[in-house]
TIGU-226098 format. One line per field, with one value per residue: x, z, y of N, C-alpha, C in turn. Coordinates in Angstrom, 2 decimals, padded with zeros to 5 digits. Atoms other than C-alpha are relative to their C-alpha. Layout:
n.u: X / ... $
n.w: Z / ... $
n.v: Y / ... $
ca.u: X / ... $
ca.w: Z / ... $
ca.v: Y / ... $
c.u: X / ... $
c.w: Z / ... $
c.v: Y / ... $
This chain:
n.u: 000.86 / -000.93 / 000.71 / -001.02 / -000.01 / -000.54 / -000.05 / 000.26 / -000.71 / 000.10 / 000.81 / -000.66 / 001.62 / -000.58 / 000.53 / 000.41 / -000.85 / 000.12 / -000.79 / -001.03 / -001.43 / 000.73 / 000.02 / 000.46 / 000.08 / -001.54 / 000.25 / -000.49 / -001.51 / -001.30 / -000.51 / 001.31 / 001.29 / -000.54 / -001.34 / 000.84 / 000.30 / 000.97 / 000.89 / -000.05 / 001.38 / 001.18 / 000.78 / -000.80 / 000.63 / -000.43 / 000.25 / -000.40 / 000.58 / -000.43 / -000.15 / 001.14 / 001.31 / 000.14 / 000.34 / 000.92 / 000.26 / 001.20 / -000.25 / -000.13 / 001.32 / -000.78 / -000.32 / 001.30 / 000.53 / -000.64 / 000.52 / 001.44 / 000.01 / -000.16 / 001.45 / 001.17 / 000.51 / 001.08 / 001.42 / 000.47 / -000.98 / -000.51 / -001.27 / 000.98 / -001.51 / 000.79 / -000.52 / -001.02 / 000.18 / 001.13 / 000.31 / -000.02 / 001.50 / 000.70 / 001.13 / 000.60 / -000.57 / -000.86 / -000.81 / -001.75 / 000.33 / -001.65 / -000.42 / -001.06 / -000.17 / 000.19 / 001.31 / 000.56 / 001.23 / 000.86 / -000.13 / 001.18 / -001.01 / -000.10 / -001.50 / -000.85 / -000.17 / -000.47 / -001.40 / -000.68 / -001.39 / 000.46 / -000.60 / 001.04 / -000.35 / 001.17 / 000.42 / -000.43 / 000.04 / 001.09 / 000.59 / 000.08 / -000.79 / 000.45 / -001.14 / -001.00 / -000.76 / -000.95 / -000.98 / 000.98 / 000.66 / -000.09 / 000.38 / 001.42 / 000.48 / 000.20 / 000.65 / 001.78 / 000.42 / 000.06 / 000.90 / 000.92 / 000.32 / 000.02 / 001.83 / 001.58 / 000.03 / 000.42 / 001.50 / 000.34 / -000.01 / 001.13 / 000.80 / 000.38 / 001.41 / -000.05 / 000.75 / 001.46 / 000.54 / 000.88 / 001.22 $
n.w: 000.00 / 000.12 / -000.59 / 001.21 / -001.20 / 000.68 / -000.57 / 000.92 / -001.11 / -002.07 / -000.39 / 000.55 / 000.58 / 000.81 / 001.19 / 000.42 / -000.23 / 001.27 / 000.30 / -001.93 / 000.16 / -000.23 / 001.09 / 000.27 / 001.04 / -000.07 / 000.15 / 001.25 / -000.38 / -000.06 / -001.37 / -000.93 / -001.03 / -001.68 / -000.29 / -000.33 / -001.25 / -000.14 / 001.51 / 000.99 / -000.05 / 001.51 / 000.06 / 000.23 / -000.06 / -000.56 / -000.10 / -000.64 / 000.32 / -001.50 / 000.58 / 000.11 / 000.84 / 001.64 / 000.80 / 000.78 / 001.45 / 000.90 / 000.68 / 001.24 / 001.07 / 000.76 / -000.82 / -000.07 / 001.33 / -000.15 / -000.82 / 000.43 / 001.11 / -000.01 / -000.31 / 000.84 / 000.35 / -001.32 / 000.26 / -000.15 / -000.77 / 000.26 / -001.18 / 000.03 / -000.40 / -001.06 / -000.79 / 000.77 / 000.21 / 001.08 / -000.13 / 000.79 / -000.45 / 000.92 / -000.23 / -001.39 / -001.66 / -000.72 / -000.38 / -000.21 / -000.17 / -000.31 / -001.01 / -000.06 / 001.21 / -000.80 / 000.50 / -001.00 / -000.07 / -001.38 / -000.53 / -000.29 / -000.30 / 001.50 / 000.04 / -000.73 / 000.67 / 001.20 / -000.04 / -000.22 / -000.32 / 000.03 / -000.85 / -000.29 / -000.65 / 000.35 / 000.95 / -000.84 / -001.19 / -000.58 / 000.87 / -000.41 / 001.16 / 001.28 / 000.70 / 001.16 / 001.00 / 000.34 / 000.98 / 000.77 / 000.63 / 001.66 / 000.58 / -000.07 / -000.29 / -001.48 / -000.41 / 000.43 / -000.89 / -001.62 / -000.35 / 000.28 / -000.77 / -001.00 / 000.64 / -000.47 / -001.73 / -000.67 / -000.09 / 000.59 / -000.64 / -000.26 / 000.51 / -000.47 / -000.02 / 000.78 / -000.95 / 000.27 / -000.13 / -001.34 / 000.28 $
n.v: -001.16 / -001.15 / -001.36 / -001.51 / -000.70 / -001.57 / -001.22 / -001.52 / -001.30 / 000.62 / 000.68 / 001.45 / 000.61 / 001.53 / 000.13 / 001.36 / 001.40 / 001.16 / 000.54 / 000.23 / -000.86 / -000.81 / -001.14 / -001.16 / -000.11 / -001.18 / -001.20 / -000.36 / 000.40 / 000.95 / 000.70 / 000.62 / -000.46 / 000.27 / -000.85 / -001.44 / -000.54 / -001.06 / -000.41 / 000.49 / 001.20 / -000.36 / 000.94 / 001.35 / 001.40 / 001.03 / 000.97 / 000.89 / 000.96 / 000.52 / 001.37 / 001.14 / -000.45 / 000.50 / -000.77 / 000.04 / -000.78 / 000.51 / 000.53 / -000.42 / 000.49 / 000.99 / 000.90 / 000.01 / 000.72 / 001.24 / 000.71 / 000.21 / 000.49 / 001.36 / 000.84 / -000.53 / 001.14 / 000.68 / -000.39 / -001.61 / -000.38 / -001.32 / -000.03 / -001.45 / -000.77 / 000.00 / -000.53 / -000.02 / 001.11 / 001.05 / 001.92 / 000.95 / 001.05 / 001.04 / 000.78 / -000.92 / 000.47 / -000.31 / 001.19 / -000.07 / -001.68 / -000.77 / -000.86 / -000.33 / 001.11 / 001.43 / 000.98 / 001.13 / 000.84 / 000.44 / 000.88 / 001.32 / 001.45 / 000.76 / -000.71 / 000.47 / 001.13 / -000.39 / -000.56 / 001.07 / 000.09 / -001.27 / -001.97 / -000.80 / -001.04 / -000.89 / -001.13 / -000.70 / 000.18 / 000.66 / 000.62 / 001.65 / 000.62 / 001.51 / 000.81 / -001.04 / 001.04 / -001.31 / 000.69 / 000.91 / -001.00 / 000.54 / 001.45 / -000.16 / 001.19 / -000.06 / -001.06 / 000.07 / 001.16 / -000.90 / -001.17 / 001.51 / 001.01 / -000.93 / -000.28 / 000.87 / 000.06 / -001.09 / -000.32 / -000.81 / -001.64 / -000.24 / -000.97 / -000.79 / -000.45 / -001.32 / -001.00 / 000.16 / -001.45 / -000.55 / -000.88 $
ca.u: 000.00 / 001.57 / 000.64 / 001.55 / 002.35 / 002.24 / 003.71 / 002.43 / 003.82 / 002.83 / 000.26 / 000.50 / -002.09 / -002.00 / -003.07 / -003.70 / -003.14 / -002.48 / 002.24 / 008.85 / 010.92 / 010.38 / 010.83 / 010.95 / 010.10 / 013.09 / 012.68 / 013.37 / 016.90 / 017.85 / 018.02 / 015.64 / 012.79 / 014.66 / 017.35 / 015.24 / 014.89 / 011.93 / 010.21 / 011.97 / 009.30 / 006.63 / 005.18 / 006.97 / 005.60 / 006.92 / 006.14 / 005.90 / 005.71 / 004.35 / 005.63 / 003.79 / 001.30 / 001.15 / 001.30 / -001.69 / -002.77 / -005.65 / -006.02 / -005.49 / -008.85 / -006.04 / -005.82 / -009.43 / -010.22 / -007.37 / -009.32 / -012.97 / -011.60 / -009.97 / -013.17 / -015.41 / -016.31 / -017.71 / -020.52 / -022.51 / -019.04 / -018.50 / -016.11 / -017.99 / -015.54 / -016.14 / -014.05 / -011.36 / -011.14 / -013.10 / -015.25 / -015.71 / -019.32 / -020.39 / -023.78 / -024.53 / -022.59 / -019.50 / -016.79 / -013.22 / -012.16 / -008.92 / -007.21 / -003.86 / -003.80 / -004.15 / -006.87 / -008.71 / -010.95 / -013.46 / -012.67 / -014.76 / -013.92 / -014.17 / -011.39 / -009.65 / -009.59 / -008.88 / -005.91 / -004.43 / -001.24 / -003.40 / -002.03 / -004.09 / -004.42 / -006.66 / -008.03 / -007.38 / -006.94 / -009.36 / -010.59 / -011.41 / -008.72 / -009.18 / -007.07 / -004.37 / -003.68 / -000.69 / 001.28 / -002.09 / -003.63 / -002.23 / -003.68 / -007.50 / -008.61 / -007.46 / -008.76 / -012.17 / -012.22 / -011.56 / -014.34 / -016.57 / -016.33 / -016.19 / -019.52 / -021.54 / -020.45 / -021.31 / -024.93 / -027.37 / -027.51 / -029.72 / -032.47 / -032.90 / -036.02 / -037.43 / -038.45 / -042.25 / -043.13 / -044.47 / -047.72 $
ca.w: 000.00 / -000.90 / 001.15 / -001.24 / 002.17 / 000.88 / 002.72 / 001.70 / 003.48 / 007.34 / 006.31 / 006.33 / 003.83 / 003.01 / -000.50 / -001.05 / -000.60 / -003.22 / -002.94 / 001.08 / -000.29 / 000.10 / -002.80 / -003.25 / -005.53 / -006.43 / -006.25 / -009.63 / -007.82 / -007.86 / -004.11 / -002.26 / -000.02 / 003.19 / 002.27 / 001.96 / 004.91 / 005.87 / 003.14 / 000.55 / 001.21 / -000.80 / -001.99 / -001.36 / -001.90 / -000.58 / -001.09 / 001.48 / 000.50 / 003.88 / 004.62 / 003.96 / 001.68 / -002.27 / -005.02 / -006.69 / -010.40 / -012.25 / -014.60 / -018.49 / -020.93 / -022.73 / -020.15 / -019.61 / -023.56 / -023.29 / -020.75 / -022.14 / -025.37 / -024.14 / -022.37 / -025.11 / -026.02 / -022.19 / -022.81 / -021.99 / -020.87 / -019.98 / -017.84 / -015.68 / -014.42 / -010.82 / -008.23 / -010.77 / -011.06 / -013.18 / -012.35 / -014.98 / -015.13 / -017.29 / -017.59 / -015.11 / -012.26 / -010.70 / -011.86 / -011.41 / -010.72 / -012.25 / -010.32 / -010.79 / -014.30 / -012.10 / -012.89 / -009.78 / -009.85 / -007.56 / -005.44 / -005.91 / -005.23 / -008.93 / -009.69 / -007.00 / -008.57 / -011.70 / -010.93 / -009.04 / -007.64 / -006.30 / -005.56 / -003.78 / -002.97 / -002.30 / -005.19 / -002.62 / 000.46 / 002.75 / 000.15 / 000.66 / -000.98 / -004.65 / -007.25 / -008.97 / -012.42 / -013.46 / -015.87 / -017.66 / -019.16 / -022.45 / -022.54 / -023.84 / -023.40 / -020.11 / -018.89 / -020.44 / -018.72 / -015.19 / -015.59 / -017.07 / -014.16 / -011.72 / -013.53 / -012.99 / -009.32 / -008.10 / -007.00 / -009.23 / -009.00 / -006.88 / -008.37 / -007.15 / -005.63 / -007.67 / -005.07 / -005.30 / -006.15 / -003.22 / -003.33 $
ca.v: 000.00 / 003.54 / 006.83 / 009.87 / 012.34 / 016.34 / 018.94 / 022.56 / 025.59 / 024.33 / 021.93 / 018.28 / 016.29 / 012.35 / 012.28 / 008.79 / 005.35 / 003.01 / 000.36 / -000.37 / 001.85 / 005.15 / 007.76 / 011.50 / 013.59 / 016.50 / 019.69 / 021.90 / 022.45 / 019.10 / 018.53 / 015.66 / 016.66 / 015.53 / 018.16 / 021.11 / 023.49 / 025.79 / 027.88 / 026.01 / 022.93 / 024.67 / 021.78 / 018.32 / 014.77 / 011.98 / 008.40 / 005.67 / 002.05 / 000.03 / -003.43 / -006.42 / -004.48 / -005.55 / -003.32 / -002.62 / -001.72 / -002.22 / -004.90 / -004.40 / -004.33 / -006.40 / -008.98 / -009.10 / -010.10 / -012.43 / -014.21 / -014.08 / -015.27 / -018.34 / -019.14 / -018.20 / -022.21 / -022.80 / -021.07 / -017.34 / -016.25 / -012.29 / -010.09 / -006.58 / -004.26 / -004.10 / -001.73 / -001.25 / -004.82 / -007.70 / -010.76 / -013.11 / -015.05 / -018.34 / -018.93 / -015.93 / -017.20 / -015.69 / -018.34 / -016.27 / -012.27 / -010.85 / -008.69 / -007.17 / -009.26 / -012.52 / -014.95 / -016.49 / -018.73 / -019.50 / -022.70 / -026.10 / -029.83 / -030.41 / -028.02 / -028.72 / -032.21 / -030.95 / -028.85 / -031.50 / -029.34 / -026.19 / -022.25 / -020.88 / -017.20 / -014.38 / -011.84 / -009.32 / -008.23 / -009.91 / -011.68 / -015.79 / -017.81 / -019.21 / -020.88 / -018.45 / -020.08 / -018.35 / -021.29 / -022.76 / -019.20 / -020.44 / -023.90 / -023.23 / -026.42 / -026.49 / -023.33 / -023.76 / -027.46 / -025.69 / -022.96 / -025.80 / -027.79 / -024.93 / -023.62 / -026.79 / -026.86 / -023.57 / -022.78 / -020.66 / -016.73 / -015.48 / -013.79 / -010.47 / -008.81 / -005.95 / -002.89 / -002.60 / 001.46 / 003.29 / 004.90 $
c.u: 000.90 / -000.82 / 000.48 / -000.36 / 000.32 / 000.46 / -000.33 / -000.08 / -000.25 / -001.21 / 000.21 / -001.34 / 000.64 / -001.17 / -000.48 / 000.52 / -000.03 / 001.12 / 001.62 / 000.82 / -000.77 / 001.36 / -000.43 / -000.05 / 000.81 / -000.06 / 000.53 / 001.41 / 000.64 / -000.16 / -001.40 / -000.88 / 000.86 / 001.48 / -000.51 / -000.24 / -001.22 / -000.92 / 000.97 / -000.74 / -001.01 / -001.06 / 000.91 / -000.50 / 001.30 / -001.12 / 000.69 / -000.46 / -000.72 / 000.41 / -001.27 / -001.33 / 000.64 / -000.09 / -001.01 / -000.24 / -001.03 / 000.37 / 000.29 / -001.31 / 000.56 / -000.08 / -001.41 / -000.59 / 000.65 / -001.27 / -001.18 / 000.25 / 000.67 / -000.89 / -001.36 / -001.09 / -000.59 / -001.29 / -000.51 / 001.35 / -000.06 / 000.44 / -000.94 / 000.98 / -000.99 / 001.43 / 001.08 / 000.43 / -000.97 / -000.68 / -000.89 / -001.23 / -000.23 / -001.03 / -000.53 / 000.70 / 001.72 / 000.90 / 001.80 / -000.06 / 001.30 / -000.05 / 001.56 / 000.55 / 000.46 / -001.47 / -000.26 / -000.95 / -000.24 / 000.06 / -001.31 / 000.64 / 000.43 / 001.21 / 000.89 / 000.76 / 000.81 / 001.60 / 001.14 / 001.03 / -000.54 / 000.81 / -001.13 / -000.15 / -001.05 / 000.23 / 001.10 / 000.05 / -001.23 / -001.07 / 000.13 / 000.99 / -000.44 / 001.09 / 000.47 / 000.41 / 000.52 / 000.89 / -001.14 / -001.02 / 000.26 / -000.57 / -002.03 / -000.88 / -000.18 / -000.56 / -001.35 / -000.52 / -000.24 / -001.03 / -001.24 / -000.14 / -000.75 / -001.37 / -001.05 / -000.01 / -000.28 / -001.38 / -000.28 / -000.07 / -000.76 / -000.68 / -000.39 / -001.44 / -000.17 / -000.74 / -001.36 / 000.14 / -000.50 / -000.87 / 000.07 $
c.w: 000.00 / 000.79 / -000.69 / 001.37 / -000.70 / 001.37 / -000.73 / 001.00 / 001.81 / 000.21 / -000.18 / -000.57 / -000.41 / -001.14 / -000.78 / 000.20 / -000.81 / 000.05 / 001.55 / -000.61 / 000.10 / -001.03 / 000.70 / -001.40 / 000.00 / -000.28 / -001.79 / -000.11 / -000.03 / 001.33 / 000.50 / 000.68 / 001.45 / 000.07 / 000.00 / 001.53 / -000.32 / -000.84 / -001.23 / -000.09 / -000.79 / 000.22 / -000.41 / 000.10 / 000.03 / -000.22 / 000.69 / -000.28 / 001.53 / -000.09 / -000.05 / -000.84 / -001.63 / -001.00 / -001.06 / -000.93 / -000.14 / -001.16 / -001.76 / -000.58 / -000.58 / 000.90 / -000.30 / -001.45 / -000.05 / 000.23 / -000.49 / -001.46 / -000.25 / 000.75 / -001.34 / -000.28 / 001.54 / 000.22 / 000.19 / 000.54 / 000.15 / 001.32 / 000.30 / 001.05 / 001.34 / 001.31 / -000.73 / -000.58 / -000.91 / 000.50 / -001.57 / -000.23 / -001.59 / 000.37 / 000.92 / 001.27 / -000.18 / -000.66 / 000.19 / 000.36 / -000.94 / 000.25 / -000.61 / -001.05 / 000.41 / -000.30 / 001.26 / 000.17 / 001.07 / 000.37 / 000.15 / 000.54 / -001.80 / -000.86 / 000.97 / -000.41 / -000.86 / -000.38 / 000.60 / 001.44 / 000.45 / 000.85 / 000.45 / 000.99 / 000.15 / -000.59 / 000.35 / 001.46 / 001.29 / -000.67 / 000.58 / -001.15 / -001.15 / -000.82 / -000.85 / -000.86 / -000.43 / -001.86 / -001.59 / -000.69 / -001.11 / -000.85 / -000.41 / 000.20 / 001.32 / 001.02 / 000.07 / 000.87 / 001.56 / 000.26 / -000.45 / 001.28 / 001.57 / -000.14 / 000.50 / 001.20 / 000.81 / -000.48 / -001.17 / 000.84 / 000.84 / -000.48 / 001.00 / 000.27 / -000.33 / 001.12 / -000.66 / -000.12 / 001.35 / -000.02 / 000.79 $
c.v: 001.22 / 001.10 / 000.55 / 001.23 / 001.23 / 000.63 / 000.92 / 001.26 / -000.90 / -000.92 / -001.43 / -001.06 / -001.59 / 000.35 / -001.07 / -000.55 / -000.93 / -001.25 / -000.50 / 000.45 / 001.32 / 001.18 / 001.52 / 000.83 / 001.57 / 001.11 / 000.71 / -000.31 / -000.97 / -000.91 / -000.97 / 000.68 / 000.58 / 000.86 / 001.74 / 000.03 / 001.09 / 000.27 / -000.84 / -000.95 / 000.32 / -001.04 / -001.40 / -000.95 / -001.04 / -001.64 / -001.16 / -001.60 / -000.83 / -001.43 / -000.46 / 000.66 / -000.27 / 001.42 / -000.03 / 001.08 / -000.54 / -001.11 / 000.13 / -000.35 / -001.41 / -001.18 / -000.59 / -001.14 / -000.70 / -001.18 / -000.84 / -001.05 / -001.50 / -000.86 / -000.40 / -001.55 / -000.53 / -000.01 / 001.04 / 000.35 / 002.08 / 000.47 / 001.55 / 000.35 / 000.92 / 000.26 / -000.29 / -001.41 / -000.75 / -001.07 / -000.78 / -001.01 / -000.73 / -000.22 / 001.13 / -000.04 / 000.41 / -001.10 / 000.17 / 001.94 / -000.09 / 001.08 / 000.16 / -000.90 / -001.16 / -000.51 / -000.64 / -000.39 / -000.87 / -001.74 / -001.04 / -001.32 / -000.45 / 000.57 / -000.23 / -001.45 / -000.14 / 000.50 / -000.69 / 000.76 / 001.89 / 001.37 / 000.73 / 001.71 / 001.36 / 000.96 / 001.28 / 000.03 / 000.30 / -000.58 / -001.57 / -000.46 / -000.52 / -000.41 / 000.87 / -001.42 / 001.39 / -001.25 / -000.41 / 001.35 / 000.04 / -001.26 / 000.58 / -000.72 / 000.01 / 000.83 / 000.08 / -000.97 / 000.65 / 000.46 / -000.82 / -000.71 / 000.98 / 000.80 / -001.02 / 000.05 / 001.22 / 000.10 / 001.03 / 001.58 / 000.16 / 001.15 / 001.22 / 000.67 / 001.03 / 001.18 / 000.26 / 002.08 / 000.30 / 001.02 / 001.27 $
């Protein structure tokens, strides 16, 4: 996770959080942040990586159509771009997310089966673990089989209730 920390004359703002090293950014002059004194601070940003936090990007459109297009023979396949992120549904049903151009698909016994030799990791963070395929996103066969199996074994959607008007 990254904090982007401003100083601006005597105020101090966090600007966001998004990536353990810790960057500055260099004045016109040349010199670092942490070498400026006083009124030369102006306006200085600083970036802090923290530990143990992941760096996160969005996934690529490119990635995305990859994906859909080596499913395409499973059946209704499509991908809906959901908190910068993607989930992936056959048939209507939920069957993978990518994330950070990672493919994870949602955990069954029948995939589990399938994959034999499983990685398993979560989407994100505090996410429930599922199966990162990272080696087999070239095999189409194999991919399709996975989300095929992982399709019949997960429950149907649930149909949503439509709000009634109010008189």
């Amino acid at each position: 996770m990254r904090i982007i920390y401003t100083r601006f004359q005597s105020e101090n703002v966090i600007i966001a959080i998004q990536s353990f090293r810790m960057t500055t950014i260099r004045q016109p002059h040349g010199r670092p942040a942490s070498e400026l004194k006083g009124n030369e601070l102006g306006s200085v940003a600083m970036s802090y990586d923290l530990p143990g936090s992941a760096k996160s990007m969005a996934s690529d459109e490119s990635f995305v159509k990859f994906i859909t297009e080596q499913l395409a023979t499973v059946g209704n396949i499509r991908s809906r771009k959901m908190f910068g992120e993607y989930a992936v549904y056959c048939n209507e049903k939920v069957v993978a997310l990518i994330c950070d151009n990672q493919l994870f698909v949602k955990p069954t016994n029948a995939g589990r089966a399938f994959i034999g030799n499983v990685v398993e990791a979560p989407a994100y963070k505090g996410a429930k673990p599922s199966f990162l395929i990272e080696d087999q996103l070239d095999d189409k066969d194999w991919l399709s089989e996975l989300v095929r199996l992982t399709e019949q074994e997960l429950p149907p959607p649930k149909i949503k209730k439509t709000k009634k008007a109010s008189k």
